[in-house]
N, C-alpha and C positions, 0 to 999 in steps of 0.2 A: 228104719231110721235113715241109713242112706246118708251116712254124715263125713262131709270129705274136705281131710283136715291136710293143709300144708305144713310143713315141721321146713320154717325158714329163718334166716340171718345172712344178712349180706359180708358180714362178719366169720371169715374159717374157723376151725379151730374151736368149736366153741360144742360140740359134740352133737351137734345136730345132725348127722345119719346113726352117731349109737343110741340116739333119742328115740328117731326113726325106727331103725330095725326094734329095740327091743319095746317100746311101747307098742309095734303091732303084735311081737310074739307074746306081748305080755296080757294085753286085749283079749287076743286068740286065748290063749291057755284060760282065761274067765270065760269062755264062753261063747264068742264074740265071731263072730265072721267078718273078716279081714282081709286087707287088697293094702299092699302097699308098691308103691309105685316108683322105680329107682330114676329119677329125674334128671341127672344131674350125671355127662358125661362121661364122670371119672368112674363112675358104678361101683364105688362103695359100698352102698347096699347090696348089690347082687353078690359082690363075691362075700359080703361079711353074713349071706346067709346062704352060702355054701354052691354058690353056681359059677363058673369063671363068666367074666363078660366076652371070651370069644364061643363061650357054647351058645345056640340057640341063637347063630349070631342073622337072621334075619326073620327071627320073633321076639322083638324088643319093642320098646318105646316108640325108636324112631321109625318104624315101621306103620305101628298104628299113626302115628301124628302123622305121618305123610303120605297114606291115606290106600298103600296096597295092602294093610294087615288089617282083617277086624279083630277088636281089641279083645274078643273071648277067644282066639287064635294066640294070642302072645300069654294068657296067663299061665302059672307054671304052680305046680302044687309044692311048698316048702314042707320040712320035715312035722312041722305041727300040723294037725288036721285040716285045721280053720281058717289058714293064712297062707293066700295065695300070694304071688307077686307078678310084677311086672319090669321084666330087666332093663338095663340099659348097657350099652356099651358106646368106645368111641364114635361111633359112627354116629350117636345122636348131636355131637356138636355142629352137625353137617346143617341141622335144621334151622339153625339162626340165619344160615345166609341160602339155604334152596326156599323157605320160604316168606324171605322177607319183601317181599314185593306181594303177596297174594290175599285179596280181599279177605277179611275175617280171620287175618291170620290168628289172634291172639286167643279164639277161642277154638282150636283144634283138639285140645282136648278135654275142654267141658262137654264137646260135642261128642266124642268120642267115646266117653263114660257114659253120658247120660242114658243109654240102653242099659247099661249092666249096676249101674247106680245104687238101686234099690236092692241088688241081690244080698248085699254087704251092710254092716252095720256100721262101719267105721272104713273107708278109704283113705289112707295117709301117705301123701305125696313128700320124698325127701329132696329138696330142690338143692339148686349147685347153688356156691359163694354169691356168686355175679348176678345182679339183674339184666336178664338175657331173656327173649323172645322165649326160650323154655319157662324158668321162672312165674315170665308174665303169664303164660298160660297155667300153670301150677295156681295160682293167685285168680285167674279167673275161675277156674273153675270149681275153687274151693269156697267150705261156707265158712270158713274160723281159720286161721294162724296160729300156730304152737312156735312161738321162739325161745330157743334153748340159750340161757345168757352165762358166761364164766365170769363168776364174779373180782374182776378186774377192770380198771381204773378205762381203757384203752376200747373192753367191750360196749361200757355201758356209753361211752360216743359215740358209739355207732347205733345206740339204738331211736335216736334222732332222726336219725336218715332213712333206717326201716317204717319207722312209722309215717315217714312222710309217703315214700312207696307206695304201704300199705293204704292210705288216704286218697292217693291220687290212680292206684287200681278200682278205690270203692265208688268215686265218684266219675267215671270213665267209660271200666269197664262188666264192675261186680258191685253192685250199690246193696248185695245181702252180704259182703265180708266182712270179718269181723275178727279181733284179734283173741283166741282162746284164752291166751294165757301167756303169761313167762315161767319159764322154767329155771330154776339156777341149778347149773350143771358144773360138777368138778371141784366141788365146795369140801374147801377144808376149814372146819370149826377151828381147827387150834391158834388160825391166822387173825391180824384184828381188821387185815386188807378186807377178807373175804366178808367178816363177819359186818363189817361198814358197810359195806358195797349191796350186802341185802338188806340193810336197813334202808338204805338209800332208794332202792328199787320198792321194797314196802311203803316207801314213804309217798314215791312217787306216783304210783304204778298201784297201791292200794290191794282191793280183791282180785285184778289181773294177774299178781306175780300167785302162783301155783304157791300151794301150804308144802305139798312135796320138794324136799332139794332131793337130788343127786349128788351121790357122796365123790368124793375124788376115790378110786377103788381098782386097785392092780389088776384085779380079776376080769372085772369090766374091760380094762384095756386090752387085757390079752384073747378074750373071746374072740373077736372078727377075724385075729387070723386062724383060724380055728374052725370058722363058715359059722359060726355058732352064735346066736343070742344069747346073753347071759342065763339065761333060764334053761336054759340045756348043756350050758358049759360048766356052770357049778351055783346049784341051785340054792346051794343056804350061802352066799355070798351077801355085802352087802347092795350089791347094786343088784340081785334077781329082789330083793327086800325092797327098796328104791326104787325100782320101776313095776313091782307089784303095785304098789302104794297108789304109783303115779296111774296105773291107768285106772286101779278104782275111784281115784278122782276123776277121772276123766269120763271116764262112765255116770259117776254120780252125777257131773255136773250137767251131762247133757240127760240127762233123766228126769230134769225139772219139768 
C-alpha cells in the first residue's frame, strides 16, 4: 500500500501528535506495518513513545532531510513489533533556515522516503503547529491529510486557513493530496458546545469528518508522559477503544 498520511493543523492544541502516535501504535497492533515520523521540532512524538529527543541525537529527521543520514539509518524499532519511527529533536528547527535557499527544497523528504516507501503500509507524519519549510515537505510528500479538530468555536476558524494550505500545496507542489479526513478529538457529549460544533463540521465537511470521535479521556492524557501509547498504557481505556475504532476506519477506508 505504501500510504503516507500527514496528521496536521495549523491549529495547537488540538491533539494531533496523541492522534499521531497512537493511530500508528493502533495500526501496528491490527497488523499493519508502520513508520511514523516525529516532524515537528519540539519531538512530542519521540518522547511520548518512550525515546528522549537528546538520544540518537544525530539519527533523526534532520539528518535524513539534510542529506548526511540515509533514512533506513535513523529508523528506530518502538516497543510494538510493527512500528518503527523516525525521531526528531531540536536541532531539526535548524532546517527552515540551512535550507531555505536550495533548489527542490520542498521535497526533501518525499525524496527521502520514496526508497523505503513500499516497505510500510501506512507512513504517518506528525507535523509542527506552523507552516514551516518542515510542514511544507510533510504535505509534499504525503497522499491524504488526517486533521484532528477540538470541537470549539476558535478551532473550527482555523480550519479555513488549513484548507486553503492544503489547496495551494495540491496545486504547486502535490496535485495527488488530498484531505483523509477530520477527526473530532477531545469531545465531551455532555456539552451542547461540543455537540454543535460536530453537527457543524458534519454539516459542512459531510463524509470527510471521520464517524470515529475521540473521547476527552484522563487516561489518554496521562500516557505520553509514560513514553506510552494508550494501547500499552491501559488497554480497556476509553481512548485504546477510540483509537481502535479509529484506525479500523482508517484501514477500511483505504481498502476500497
Amino acid at each position: 500500500m505504501g500510504k503516507v498520511i500527514s496528521i496536521a493543523n495549523q491549529k495547537g492544541g488540538v491533539g494531533k501528535t496523541t492522534t499521531a502516535i497512537n493511530l500508528a501504535a493502533s495500526l501496528a497492533v491490527l497488523e499493519k506495518k508502520v513508520l511514523i515520523i516525529d516532524a515537528d521540532p519540539q519531538a512530542n512524538t519521540t518522547s511520548g513513545l518512550n525515546f528522549l529527543p537528546d538520544q540518537n541525537q544525530d539519527r533523526t529527521l534532520y539528518e535524513v532531510l539534510y542529506g548526511t543520514l540515509d533514512i533506513r539509518d535513523a529508523l528506530i524499532q518502538t516497543e510494538i513489533a510493527s512500528l518503527h519511527m523516525i525521531p526528531a529533536n531540536i536541532n531539526l528547527v535548524g532546517i527552515e533556515t540551512e535550507k531555505i535557499e536550495e533548489e527542490g527544497k520542498e521535497f526533501l523528504l518525499k525524496n527521502a522516503l520514496d526508497p523505503i516507501k513500499e516497505e510500510y503500509d501506512f507512513i504517518l507524519i506528525d507535523c509542527s503547529p506552523s507552516l514551516g519549510l518542515i510542514t511544507i515537505n510533510a504535505l509534499t510528500a504525503s497522499d491524504s491529510v488526517i486533521i484532528p479538530v477540538q470541537p470549539e468555536f476558535f478551532a473550527l476558524e482555523g480550519l479555513g486557513k488549513l484548507s486553503q494550505t492544503i489547496r495551494i500545496i495540491k496545486s504547486e507542489l502535490n496535485s495527488e493530496l488530498t484531505i483523509e479526513g477530520f477527526l473530532v478529538t477531545m469531545f465531551d457529549g455532555r456539552t451542547r458546545l461540543h455537540n454543535q460544533v460536530l453537527e457543524d463540521l458534519r454539516e459542512h465537511f459531510g463524509s470527510l469528518v471521520f464517524d470515529t470521535i475521540i473521547q476527552r479521556n484522563i487516561r489518554l492524557s496521562e500516557a505520553p508522559s509514560h513514553g506510552k501509547p494508550i494501547i500499552l498504557y491501559d488497554v480497556i481505556s476509553n481512548g485504546t477503544s477510540n483509537y481502535m475504532n479509529f484506525a479500523s476506519e482508517v484501514i477500511k477506508k483505504n481498502s476500497k
